[in-house]
BAZA-725373 format. One record per residue (C-alpha): residue in three letters; y, x, z. Coordinates in steps of 0.1 Angstrom, whole numbers, padded with zeros to 4 digits, always signed. Each point is the difference from the previous one (the first is absolute). Layout:
% residues N
ALAYXZ...
//
This chain:
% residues 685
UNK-1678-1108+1106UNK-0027-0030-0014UNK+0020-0030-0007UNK-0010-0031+0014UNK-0004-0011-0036UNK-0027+0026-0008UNK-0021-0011+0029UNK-0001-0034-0010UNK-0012+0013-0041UNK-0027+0022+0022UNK-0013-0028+0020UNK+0000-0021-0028UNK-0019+0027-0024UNK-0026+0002+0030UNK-0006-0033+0003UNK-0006-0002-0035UNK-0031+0025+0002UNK-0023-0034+0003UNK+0021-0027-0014UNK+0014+0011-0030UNK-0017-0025-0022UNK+0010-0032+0013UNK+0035+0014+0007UNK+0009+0009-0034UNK-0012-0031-0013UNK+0026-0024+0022UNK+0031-0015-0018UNK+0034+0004+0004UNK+0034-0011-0012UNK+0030+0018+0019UNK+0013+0025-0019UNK+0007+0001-0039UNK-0011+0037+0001UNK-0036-0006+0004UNK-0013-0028-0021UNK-0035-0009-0009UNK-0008+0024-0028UNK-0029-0026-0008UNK-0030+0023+0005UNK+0019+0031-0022UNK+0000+0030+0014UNK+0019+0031-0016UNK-0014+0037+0002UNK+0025+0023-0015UNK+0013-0021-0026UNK-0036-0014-0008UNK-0012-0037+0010UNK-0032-0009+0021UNK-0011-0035+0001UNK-0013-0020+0030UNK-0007-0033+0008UNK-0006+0005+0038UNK+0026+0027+0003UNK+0036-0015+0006UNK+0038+0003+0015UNK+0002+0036-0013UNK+0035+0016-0008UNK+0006+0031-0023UNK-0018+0031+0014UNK+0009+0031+0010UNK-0017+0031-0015UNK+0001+0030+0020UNK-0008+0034-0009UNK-0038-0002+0012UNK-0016+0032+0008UNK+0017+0017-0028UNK-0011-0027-0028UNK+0024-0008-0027UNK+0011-0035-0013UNK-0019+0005-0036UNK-0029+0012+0019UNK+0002-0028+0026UNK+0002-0028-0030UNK-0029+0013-0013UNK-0020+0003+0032UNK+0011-0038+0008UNK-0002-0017-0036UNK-0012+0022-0024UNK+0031-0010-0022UNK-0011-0033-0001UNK+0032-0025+0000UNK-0019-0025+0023UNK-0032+0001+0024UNK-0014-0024+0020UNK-0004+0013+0036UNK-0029-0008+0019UNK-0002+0014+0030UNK+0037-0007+0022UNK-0012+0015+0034UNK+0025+0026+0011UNK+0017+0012+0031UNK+0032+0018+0012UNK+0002+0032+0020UNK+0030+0006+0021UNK+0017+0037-0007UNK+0010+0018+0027UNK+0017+0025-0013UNK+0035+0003+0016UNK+0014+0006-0034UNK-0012-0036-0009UNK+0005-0020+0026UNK-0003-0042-0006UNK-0021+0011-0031UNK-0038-0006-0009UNK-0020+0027-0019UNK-0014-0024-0026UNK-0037-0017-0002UNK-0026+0018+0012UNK-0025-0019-0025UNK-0002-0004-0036UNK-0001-0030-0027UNK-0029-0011-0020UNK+0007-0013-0034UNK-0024-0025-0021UNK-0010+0034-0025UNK-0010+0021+0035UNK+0027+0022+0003UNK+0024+0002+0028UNK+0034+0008+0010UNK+0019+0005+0032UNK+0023-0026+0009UNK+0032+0021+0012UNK+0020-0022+0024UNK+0028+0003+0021UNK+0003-0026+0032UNK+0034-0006+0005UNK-0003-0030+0025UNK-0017-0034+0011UNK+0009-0035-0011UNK-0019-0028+0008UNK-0030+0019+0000UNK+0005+0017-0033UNK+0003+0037-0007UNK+0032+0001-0020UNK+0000+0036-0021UNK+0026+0021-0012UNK+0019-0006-0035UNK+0005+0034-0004UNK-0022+0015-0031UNK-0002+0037+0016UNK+0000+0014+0033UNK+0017+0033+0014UNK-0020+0006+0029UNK+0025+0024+0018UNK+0023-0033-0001UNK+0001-0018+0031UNK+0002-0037-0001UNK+0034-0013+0015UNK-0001-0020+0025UNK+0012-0037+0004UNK+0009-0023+0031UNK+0019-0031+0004UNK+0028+0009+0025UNK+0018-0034+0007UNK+0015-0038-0015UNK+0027-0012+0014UNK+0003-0030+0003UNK-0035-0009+0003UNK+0010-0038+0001UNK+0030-0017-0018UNK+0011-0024-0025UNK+0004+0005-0038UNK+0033+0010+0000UNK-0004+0030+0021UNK-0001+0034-0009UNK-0031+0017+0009UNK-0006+0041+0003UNK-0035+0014-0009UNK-0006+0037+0009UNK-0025+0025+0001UNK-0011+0034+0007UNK-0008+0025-0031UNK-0011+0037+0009UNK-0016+0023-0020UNK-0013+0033+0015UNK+0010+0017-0030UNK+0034-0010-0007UNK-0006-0019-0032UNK+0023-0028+0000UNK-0010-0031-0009UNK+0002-0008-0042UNK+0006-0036+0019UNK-0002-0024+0032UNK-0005-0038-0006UNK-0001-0031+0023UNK-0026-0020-0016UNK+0011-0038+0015UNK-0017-0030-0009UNK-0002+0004-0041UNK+0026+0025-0004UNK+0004+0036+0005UNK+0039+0014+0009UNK+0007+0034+0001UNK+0011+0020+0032UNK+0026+0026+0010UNK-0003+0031+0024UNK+0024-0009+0036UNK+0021+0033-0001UNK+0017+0024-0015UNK-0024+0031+0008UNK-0036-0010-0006UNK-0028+0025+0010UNK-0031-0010-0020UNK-0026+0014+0025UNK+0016-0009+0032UNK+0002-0039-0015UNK+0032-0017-0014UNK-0001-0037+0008UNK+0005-0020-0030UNK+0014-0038-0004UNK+0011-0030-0016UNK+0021-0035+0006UNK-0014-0028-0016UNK+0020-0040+0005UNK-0014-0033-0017UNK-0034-0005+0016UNK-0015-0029-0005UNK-0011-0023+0032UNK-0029+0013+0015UNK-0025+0030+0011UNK+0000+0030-0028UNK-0019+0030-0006UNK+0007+0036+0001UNK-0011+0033-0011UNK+0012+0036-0009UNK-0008+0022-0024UNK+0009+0035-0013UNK-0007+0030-0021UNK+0006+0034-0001UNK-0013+0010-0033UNK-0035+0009+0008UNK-0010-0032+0024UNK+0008-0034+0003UNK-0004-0012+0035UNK+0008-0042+0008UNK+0000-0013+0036UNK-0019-0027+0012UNK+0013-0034-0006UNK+0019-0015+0032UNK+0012-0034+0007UNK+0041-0013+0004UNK+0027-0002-0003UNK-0003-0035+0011UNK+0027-0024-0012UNK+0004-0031+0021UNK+0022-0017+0025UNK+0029-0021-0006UNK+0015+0000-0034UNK+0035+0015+0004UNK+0014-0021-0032UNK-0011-0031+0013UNK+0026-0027+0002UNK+0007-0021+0029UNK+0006-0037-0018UNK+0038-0016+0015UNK-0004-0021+0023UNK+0020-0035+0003UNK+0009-0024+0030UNK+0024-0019+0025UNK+0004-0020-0031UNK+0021-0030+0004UNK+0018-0026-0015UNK+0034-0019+0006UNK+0003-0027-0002UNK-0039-0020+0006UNK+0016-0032-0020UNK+0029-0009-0011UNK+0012-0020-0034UNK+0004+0012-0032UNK+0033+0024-0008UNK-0004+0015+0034UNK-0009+0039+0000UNK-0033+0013+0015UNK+0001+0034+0014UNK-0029+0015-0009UNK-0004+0033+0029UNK-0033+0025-0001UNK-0003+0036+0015UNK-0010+0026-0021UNK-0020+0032+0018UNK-0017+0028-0013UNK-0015+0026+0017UNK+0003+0028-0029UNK+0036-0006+0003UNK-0004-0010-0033UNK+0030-0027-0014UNK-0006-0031-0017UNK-0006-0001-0041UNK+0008-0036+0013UNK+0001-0029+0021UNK+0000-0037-0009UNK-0008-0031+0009UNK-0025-0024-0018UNK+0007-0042+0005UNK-0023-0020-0020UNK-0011+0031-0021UNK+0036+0009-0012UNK+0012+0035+0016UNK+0031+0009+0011UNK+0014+0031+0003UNK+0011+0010+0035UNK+0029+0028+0011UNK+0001+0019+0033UNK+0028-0007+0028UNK-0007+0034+0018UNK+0022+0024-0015UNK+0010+0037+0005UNK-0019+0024+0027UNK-0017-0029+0015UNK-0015-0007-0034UNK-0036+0019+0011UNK-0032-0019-0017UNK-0023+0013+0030UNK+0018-0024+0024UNK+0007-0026-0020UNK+0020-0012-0026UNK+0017-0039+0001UNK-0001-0019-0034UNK+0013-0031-0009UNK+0010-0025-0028UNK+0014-0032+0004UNK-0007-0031-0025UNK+0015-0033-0005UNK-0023-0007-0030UNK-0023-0021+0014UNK-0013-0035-0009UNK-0015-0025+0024UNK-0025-0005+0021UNK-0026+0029+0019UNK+0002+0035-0016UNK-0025+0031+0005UNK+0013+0037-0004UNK-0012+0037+0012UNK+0013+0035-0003UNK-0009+0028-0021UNK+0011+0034+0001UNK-0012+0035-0019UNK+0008+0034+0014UNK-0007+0014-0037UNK-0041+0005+0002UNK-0013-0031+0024UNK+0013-0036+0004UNK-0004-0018+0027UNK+0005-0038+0005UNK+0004-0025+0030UNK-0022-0034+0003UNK+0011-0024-0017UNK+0019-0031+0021UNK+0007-0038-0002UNK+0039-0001+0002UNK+0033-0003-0004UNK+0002-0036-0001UNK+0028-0017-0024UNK+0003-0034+0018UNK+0025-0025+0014UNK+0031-0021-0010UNK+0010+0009-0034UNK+0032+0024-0002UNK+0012-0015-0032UNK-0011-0036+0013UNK+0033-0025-0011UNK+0009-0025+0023UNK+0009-0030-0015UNK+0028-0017+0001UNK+0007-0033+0025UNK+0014-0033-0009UNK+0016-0015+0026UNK+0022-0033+0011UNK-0010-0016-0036UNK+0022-0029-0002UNK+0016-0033-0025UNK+0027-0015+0013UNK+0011-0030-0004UNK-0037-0009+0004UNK+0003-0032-0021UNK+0027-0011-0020UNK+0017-0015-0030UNK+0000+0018-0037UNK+0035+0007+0007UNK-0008+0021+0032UNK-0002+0036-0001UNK-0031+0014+0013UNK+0004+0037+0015UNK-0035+0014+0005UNK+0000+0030+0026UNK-0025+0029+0010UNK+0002+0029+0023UNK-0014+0036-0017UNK-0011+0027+0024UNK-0017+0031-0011UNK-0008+0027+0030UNK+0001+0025-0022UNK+0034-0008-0010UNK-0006-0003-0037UNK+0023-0025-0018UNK-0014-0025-0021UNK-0011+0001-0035UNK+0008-0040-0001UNK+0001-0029+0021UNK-0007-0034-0017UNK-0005-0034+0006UNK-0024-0023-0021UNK+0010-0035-0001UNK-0020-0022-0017UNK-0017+0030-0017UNK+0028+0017-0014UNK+0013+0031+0015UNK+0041+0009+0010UNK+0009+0033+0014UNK+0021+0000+0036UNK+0027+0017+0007UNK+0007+0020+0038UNK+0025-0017+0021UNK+0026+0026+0011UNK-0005+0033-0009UNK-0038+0008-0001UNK-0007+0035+0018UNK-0019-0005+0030UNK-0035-0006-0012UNK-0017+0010+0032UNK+0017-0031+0022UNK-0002-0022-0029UNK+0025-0016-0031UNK+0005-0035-0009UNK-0002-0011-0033UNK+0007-0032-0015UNK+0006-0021-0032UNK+0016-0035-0007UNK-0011-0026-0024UNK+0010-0030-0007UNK-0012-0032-0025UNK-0031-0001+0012UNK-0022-0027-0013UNK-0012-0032+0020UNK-0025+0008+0018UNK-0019+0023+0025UNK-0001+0037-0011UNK-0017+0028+0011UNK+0011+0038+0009UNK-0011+0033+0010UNK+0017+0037+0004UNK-0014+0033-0016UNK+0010+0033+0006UNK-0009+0033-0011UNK+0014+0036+0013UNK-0015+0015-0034UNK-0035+0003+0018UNK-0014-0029+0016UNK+0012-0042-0008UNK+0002-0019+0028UNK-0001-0039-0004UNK+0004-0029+0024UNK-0022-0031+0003UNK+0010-0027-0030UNK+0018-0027+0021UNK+0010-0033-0009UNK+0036-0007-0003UNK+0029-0010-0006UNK+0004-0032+0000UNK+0017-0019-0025UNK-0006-0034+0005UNK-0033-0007+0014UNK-0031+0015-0001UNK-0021+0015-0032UNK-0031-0025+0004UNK-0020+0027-0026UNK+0008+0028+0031UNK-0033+0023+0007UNK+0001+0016+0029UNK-0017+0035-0007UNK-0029+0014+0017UNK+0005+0024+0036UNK-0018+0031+0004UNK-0006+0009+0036UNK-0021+0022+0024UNK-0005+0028-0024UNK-0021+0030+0013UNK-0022+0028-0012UNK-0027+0013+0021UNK-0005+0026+0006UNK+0037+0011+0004UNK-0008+0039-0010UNK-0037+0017-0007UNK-0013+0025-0025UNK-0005-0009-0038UNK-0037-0008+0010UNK+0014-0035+0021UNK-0002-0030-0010UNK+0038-0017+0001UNK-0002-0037+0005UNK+0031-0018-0009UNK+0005-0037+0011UNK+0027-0030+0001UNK+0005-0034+0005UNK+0012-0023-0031UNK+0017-0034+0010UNK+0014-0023-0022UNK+0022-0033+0017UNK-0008-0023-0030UNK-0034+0012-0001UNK-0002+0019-0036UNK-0027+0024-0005UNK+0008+0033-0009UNK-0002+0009-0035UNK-0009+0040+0013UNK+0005+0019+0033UNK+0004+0036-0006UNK+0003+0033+0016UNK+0021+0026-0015UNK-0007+0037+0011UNK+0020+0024-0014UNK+0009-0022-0029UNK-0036-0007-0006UNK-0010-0039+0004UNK-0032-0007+0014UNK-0012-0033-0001UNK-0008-0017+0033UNK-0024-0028+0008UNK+0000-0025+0028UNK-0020+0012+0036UNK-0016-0031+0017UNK+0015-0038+0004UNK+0030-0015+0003UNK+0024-0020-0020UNK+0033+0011-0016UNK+0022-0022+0018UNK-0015+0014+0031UNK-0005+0041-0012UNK-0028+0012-0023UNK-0010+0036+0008UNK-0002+0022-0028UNK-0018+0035+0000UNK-0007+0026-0024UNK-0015+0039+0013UNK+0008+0030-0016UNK-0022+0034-0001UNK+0009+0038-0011UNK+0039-0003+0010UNK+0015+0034-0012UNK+0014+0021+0028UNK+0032-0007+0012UNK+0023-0029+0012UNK+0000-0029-0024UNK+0024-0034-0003UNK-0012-0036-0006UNK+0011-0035+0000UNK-0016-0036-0011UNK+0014-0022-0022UNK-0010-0036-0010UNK+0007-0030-0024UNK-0007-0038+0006UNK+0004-0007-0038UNK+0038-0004+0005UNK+0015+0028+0022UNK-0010+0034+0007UNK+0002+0010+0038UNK-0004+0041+0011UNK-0001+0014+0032UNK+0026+0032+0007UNK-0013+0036-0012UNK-0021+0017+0031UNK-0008+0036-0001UNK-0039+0001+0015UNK-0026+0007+0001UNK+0003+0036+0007UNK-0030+0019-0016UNK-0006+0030+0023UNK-0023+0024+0024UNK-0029+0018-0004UNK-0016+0000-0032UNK-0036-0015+0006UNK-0012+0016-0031UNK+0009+0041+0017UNK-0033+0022+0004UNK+0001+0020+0029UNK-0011+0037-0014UNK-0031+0014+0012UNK-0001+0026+0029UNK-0015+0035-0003UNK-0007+0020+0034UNK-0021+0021+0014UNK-0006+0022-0028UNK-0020+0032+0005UNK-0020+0028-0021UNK-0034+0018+0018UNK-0001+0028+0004UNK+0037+0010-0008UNK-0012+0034-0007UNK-0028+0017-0018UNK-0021+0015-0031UNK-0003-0015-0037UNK-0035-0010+0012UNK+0009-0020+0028UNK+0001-0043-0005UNK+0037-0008+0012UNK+0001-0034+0017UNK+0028-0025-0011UNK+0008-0030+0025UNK+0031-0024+0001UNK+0004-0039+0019UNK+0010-0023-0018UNK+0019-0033+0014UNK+0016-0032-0011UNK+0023-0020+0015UNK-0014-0029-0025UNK-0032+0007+0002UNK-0001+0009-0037UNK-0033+0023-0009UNK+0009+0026-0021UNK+0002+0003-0033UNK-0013+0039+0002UNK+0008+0027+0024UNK+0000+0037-0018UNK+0003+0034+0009UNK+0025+0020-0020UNK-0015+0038+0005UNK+0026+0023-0021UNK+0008-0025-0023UNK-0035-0016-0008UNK-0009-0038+0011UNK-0032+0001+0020UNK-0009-0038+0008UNK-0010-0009+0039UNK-0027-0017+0013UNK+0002-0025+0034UNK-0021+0015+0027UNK+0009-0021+0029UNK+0020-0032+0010UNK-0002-0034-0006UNK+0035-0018-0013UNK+0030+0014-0014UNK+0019-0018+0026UNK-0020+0021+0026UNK+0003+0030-0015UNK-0031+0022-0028UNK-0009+0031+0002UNK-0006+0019-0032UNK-0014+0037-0011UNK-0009+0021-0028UNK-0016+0034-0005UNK+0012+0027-0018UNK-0018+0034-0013UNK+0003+0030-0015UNK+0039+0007+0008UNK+0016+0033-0013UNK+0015+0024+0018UNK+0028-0006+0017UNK+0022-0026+0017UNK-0001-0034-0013UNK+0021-0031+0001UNK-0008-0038+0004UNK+0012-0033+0010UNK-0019-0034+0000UNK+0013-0035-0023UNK-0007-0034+0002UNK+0010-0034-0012UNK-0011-0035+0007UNK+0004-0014-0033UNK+0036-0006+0003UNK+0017+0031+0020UNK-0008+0037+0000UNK+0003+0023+0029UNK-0003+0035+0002UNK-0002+0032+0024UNK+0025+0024+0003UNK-0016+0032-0017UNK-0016+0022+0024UNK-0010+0040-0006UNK-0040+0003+0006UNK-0028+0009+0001UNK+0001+0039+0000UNK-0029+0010-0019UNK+0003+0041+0016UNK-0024+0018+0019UNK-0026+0023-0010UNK-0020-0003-0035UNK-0035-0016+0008UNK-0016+0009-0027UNK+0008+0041+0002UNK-0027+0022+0005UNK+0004+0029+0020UNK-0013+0035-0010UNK-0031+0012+0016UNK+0012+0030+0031UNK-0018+0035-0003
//
């Protein structure tokens, strides 16, 4: 029987009979077996030169018409170790002899060499590759040795990704039973050897042969087979595949985070926020860790689900709960790693640390101040009274009166326990000097000292002519009553003095801090004088404040007022930019294709960006705006991308308006798969 692969090596030889020329002058590059010899041609050992002669292998010398080697060499180069040919016009006849079947007879025409002689060019065809005869690297022939024969018989799988095993086979017969001194696989660059499939191989019948070969690289490869059974070399014709492509079976689905939440919104400082986030990821793969990030410092967060229902592809609860917080506005999001990606939430404006102070002292009250007798002789005794209440309950560190400017400490009346309801305390004097005196309590519970107004009295025999009557303080306010640190506080009250004495100073004093005030508008002191003084940059949080004045003489203060609460919103927060809309075109094609790159860009602000990137496999590609008018309204951006390798990519689009960064989550794409556009495919006989 004539294998099919001896009728293609006879059509090709006929068509040769015109066309030989041009043929044997075309280039090729597919198989290391049949390089360029760069114009040398070798006859029997000897070389021939050519300039126009090129892509010829080692001949084969067969026994022509009885003619030895030695006697060959001379006929072709007269012993000469290099000739220049020129005359390269040859052709091939097709044997038909049954006993060489898929074999060529040789060149039917000779040679002509720069000195006149000539030699034959023996050749064997063995088979067609991109247009060029490819010849045997045997040095001599046998001709009762019939060429084996060589098919591709299957790949499986034609079409995978690299980490799957792929089988090569092929079909090796040989009509005389020679087996084969080797089979390869030629893939790509490399060559692997094959085995026979079987036990019991019959050489003439055909023995399948095969190899498994793992690690391919992403996209289309090359194939080709080759064997030898001693005498001939035969090599099929170059085919096309596997084809690696598709989804890459390693790739790793980034956690995702969400229901987030936080407990409470606001409260003061020393309370604990409960910090909640669900953790999900669709590997199944469990967190490397969770944690929580509020005003860039990260805390760690541990899971509440425990036992069987702890499963990562449903969902796993974390929390942490903090009761470190200062105040005013915070910002925090979540972070989490399942060991390869990390994933993050957008960042938010909150909790807020705001209100009454938890640690705020009330301080004490002075009531029922009293002298009796109200006037009286030197020899009276004078028992000055006051009333202490604390609603804490906290007992005093002292309760005095000043008399004259000297201070005497007072003792409880009855047992003192009841600080809540209130505990007299008192002290007696007596020999006081002629005169009108003047008295006031203080008390401190170790925190806060409260005082009562100076007053006049007692009386010992007329009034002091020299009394002053020190200044009032009323209708203090601040406006506003709370706001953010970016306010501006106004503090106000009216000064009046009954003898008409200017004050020496009016002051505020905020947190401890005196600030000097200065008189809003007309009036007179006997009447009220307004004074005014308005305060910026307030630091978060509830603050205290009272005013306090002199008239030369006496000092007057108003009682200790927590206000103004600093707290809300911060007007200084930047809203992050928005990123939607992101899209790659096409999503899936050849290393020569241009991959589109789009994404919207929005801001709540109406903050232009600082720059919008792509990030293509780890490498910053910067975006140009291609539509759109504001931030506020929304830009469109693009960029284009070229010359991708093979394989499946991965992206994800960042921006920032000067202030905040936002970022995509990272998406798997484009697949750069398909079929090679640049392979050429073998001519069909």
């Amino acid at each position: 029987m004539i294998s099919f692969r001896f009728l293609l090596n006879v059509a090709f030889a006929l068509s040769l009979w015109n066309h030989t020329t041009p043929l044997l002058s075309a280039a090729t590059s597919r198989s290391a077996d049949y390089l360029l010899s760069g114009g040398i041609v070798s006859l029997a050992g000897s070389e021939a030169k050519s300039d126009v002669y090129r892509n010829v292998g080692r001949l084969f010398v067969p026994n022509l018409n009885g003619q030895t080697l030695e006697g060959h060499r001379l006929i072709s180069s007269k012993q000469s170790d290099r000739l220049e040919v020129t005359n390269t016009g040859f052709r091939l006849l097709p044997s038909f002899d049954s006993s060489a079947e898929g074999s060529i007879t040789g060149a039917d025409r000779i040679i002509t060499h720069i000195d006149g002689t000539t030699s034959v060019l023996p050749a064997l065809a063995m088979s067609l590759a991109g247009g060029v005869v490819q010849f045997s690297s045997a040095e001599h022939g046998e001709p009762d040795n019939v060429r084996p024969l060589l098919e591709w018989e299957g790949l499986e799988p034609f079409e995978g990704v690299p980490s799957d095993l792929f089988t090569f086979s092929v079909f090796y017969q040989d009509e005389d039973g020679d087996p084969p001194q080797y089979v390869k696989l030629h893939l790509d660059d490399t060559e692997h050897l094959m085995q026979a499939v079987g036990k019991k191989v019959d050489y003439a019948e055909g023995v399948i042969y095969s190899v498994q070969v793992d690690g391919l690289s992403w996209g289309p490869h090359e194939f080709s087979f080759s064997a030898s059974n001693g005498t001939h070399q035969v090599k099929t014709f170059w085919e096309e595949g596997p084809f690696i492509e598709g989804d890459d079976p390693d790739f790793n689905h980034a956690p995702v985070l969400w229901d987030n939440d936080v407990e409470p919104w606001s409260a003061s400082p020393g309370e604990k926020f409960t910090f909640r986030i669900l953790y999900q990821d669709e590997d199944g793969d469990s967190p490397e860790f969770v944690r929580v990030v509020v005003d860039g410092t990260a805390y760690e967060m541990s899971s509440n689900t425990k036992g069987k229902k702890a499963n990562p592809l449903k969902g796993l609860y974390y929390e942490t709960k903090l009761d470190v917080l200062s105040w005013g506005p915070h910002d925090h999001y979540f972070v989490a790693s399942d060991g390869k990606s990390i994933t993050k939430t957008r960042q938010e404006h909150g909790p807020f640390v705001e209100g009454d102070d938890p640690d705020w002292n009330y301080p004490p009250e002075l009531y029922d101040a009293q002298v009796e007798p109200w006037d009286g002789t030197p020899k009276d005794e004078f028992v000055f009274r006051v009333l202490y209440q604390d609603e804490e309950g906290a007992a005093p560190e002292y309760v005095r009166v000043e008399i004259d400017g000297a201070q005497y400490e007072m003792e409880p009346v009855g047992k003192a326990s009841r600080y809540v309801e209130g505990v007299m305390y008192q002290f007696k004097v007596d020999g006081l000097a002629w005169g009108p005196h003047r008295h006031r309590f203080f008390a401190s519970d170790g925190n806060t000292v409260r005082a009562t107004r100076l007053e006049v009295g007692p009386y010992v025999e007329g009034d002091d002519p020299d009394w002053n009557y020190p200044p009032e303080l009323q209708d203090a306010s601040v406006e506003p009553w709370d706001g953010s640190p970016a306010e501006e506080f106004v503090f106000q009250v009216f000064y009046f003095d009954e003898e008409g004495d200017f004050p020496e100073y009016v002051h505020l004093v905020l947190d401890g801090k005196v600030h000097e005030m200065a008189v809003e508008g007309k009036g007179s002191v006997t009447e009220g004088l307004n004074f005014s003084v308005t305060l910026t940059d307030l630091s978060w949080g509830p603050h205290t404040h009272s005013f306090v004045t002199s008239d030369g003489t006496n000092i007057s203060m108003t009682d200790l007022v927590q206000g103004p609460l600093v707290q809300g919103l911060d007007p200084n927060w930047n809203s992050p930019p928005e990123l939607e809309e992101s899209d790659v075109e096409p999503f899936e094609g050849t290393p020569s294709e241009t991959f589109t790159f789009t994404v919207f860009y929005y801001d709540e602000e109406g903050d232009e960006p600082e720059f919008v990137k792509l990030v293509l496999d780890g490498k910053d590609y910067p975006m140009e705006k291609f539509d759109g008018e504001s931030a506020e309204d929304g830009l469109d951006f693009m960029v284009d991308v070229e010359g991708l390798s093979w394989g499946p990519h991965y992206y994800q689009f960042v921006a920032s308006d000067g202030v905040s960064t936002t970022s995509t989550p990272l998406d798997a794409g484009p697949f750069v798969q398909g079929e090679d556009p640049n392979w050429d495919y073998p001519p069909e006989l």
